[in-house]
MARVEX-971650 format. One line per field, with one value per residue: residue number from 1; residue in one letter; x, y, z of N, C-alpha, C, O in turn. Coordinates in steps of 0.1 Angstrom, whole numbers, always signed. Layout:
// residues N
pos = NUM  ...;
code = A  ...;
n.X = X  ...;
n.Y = Y  ...;
n.Z = Z  ...;
ca.X = X  ...;
ca.Y = Y  ...;
ca.Z = Z  ...;
c.X = X  ...;
c.Y = Y  ...;
c.Z = Z  ...;
o.X = X  ...;
o.Y = Y  ...;
o.Z = Z  ...;
END
This chain:
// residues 94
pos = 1  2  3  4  5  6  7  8  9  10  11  12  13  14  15  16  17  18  19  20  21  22  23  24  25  26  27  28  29  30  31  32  33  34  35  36  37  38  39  40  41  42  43  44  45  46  47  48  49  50  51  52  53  54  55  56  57  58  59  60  61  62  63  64  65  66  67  68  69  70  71  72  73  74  75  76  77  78  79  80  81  82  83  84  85  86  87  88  89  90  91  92  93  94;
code = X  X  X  X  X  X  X  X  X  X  X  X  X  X  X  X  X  X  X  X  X  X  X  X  X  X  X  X  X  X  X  X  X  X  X  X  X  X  X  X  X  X  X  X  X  X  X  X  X  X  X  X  X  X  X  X  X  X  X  X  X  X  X  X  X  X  X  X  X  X  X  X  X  X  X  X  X  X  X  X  X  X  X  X  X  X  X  X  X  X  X  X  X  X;
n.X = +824  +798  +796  +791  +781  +788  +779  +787  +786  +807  +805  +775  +769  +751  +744  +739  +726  +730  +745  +738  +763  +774  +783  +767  +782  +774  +754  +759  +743  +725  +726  +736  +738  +749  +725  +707  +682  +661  +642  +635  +660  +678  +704  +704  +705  +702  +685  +696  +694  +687  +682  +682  +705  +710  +683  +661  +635  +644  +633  +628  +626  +614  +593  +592  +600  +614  +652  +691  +716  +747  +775  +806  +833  +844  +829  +807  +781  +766  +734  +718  +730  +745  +777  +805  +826  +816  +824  +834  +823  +832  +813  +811  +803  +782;
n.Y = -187  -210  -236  -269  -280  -306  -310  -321  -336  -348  -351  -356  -371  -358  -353  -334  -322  -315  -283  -252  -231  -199  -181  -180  -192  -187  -170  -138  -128  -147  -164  -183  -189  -206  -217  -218  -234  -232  -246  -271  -278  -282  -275  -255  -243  -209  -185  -158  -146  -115  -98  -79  -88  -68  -57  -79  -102  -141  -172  -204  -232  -253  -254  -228  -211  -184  -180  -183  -168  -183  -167  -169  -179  -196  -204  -227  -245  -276  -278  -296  -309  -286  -294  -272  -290  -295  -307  -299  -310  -307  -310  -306  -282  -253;
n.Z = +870  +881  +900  +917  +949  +973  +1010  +1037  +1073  +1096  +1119  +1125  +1102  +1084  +1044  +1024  +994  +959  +959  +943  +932  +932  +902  +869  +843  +813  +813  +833  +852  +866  +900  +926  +958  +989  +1015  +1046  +1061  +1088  +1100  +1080  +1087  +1064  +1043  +1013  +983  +974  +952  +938  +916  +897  +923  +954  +978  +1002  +1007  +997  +1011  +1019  +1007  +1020  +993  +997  +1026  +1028  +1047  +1062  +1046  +1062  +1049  +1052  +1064  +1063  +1051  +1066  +1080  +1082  +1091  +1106  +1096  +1112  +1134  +1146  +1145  +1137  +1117  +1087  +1055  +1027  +993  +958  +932  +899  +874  +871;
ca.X = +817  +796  +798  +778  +788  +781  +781  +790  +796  +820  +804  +764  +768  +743  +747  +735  +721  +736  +736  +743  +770  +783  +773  +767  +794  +768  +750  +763  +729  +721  +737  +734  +744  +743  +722  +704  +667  +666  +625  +636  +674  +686  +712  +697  +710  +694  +688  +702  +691  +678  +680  +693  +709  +702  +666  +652  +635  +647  +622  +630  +616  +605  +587  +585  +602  +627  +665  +698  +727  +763  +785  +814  +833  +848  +816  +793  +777  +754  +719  +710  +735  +753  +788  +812  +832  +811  +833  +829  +833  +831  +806  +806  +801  +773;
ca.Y = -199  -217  -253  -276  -284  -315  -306  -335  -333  -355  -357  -367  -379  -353  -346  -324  -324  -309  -269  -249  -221  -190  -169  -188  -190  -178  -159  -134  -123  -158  -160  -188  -188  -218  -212  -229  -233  -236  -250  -279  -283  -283  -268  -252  -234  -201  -180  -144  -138  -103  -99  -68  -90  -62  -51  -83  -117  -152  -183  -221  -239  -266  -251  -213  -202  -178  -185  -177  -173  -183  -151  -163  -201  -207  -204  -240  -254  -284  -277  -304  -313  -278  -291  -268  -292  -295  -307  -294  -313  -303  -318  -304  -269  -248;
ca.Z = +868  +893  +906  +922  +962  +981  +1021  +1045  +1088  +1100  +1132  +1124  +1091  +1074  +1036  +1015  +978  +950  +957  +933  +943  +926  +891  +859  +834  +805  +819  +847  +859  +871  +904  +935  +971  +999  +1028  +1059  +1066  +1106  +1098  +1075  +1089  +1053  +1034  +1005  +970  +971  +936  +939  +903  +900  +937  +960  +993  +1017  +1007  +992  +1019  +1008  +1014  +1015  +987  +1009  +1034  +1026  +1058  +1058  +1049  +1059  +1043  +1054  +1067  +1057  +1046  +1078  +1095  +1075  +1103  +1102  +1104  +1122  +1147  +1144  +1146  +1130  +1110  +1076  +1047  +1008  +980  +949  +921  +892  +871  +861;
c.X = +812  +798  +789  +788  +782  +788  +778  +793  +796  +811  +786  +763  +758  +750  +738  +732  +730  +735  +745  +746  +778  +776  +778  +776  +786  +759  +753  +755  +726  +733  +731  +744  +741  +736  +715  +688  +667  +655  +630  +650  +678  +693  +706  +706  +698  +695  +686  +693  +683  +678  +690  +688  +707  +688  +659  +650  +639  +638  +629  +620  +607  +592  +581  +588  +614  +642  +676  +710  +744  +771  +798  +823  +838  +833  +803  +791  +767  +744  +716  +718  +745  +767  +796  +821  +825  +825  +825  +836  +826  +824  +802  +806  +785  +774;
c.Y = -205  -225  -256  -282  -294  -310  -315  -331  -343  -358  -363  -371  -370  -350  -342  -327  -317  -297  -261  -234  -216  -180  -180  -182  -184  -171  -151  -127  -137  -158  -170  -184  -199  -213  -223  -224  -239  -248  -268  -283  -289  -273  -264  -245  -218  -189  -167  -138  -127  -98  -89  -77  -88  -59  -66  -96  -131  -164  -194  -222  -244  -263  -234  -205  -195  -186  -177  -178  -174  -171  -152  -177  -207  -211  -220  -245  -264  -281  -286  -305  -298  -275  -284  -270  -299  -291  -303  -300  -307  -314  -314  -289  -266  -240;
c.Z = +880  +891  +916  +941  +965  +996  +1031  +1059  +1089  +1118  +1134  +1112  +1080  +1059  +1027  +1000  +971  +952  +948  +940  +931  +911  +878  +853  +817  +802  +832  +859  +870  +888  +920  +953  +981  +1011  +1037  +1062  +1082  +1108  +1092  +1084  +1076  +1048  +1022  +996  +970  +962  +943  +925  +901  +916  +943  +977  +1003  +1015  +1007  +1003  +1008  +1015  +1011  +1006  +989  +1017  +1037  +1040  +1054  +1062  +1055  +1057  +1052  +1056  +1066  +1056  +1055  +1088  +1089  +1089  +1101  +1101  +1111  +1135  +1155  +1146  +1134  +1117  +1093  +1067  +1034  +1002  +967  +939  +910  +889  +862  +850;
o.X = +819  +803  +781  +799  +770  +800  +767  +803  +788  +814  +783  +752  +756  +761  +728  +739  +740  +724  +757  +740  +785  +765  +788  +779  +793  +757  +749  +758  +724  +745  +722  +754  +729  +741  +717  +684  +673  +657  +628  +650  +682  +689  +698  +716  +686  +705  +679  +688  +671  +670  +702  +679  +703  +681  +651  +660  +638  +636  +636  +609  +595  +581  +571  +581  +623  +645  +674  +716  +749  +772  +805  +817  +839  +830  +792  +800  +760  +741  +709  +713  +752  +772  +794  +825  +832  +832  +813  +848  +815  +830  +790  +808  +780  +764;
o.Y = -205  -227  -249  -287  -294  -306  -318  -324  -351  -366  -372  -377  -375  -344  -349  -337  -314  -293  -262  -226  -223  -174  -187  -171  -178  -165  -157  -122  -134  -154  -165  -177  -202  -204  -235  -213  -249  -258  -277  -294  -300  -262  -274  -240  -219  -182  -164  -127  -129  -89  -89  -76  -96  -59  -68  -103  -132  -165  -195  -217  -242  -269  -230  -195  -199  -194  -164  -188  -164  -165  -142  -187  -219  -219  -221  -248  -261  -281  -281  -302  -299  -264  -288  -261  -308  -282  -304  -300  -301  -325  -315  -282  -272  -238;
o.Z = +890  +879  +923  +942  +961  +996  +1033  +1060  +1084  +1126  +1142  +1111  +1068  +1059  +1023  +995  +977  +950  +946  +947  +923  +912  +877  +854  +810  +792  +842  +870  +881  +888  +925  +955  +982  +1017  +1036  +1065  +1086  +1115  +1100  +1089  +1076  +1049  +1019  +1001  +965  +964  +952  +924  +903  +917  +941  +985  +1013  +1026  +1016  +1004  +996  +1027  +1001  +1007  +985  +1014  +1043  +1043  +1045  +1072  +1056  +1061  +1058  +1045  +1066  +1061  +1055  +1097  +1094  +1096  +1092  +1113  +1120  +1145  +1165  +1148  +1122  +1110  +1089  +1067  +1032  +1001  +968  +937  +907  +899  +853  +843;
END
């Protein structure tokens, strides 16, 4: 089942939109991931659906520059100010 994340740092105050994180609960094709535009400095939800990881580029919505994704859940860093301690809450299922 996914869910919906809000992403908060503790040390400039940036937060994040709704992103939508993980594989749909009725369909398992559908399939999100959070990532980081360096261009915009946003957090972003980026759609996996259909999509091979290592072969395929991923673009911001926004701006159409390439994304990248998170390497691993200790690692959230701000985009903007890049302190390390970015909090997760939880808002929600898709």
């Amino acid at each position: 089942m996914g869910e919906f994340s809000i992403f908060e740092c503790g040390s400039c105050g940036y937060k994040s939109g709704r992103i939508r994180w993980g594989v749909g609960e009725n369909d398992q094709h559908i399939r999100f991931l959070p990532g980081t535009c360096q261009n915009c400095q946003e957090l972003i939800a980026i759609d996996l659906t259909d999509s091979d990881v290592l072969l395929d580029k991923f673009s911001c919505a926004i701006c159409g520059r390439p994304v990248f994704f998170f390497e691993r859940s200790e690692s959230f860093e701000c985009p903007r100010c890049k302190a390390p301690d970015m909090k997760i809450r939880q808002d929600g299922y898709w």
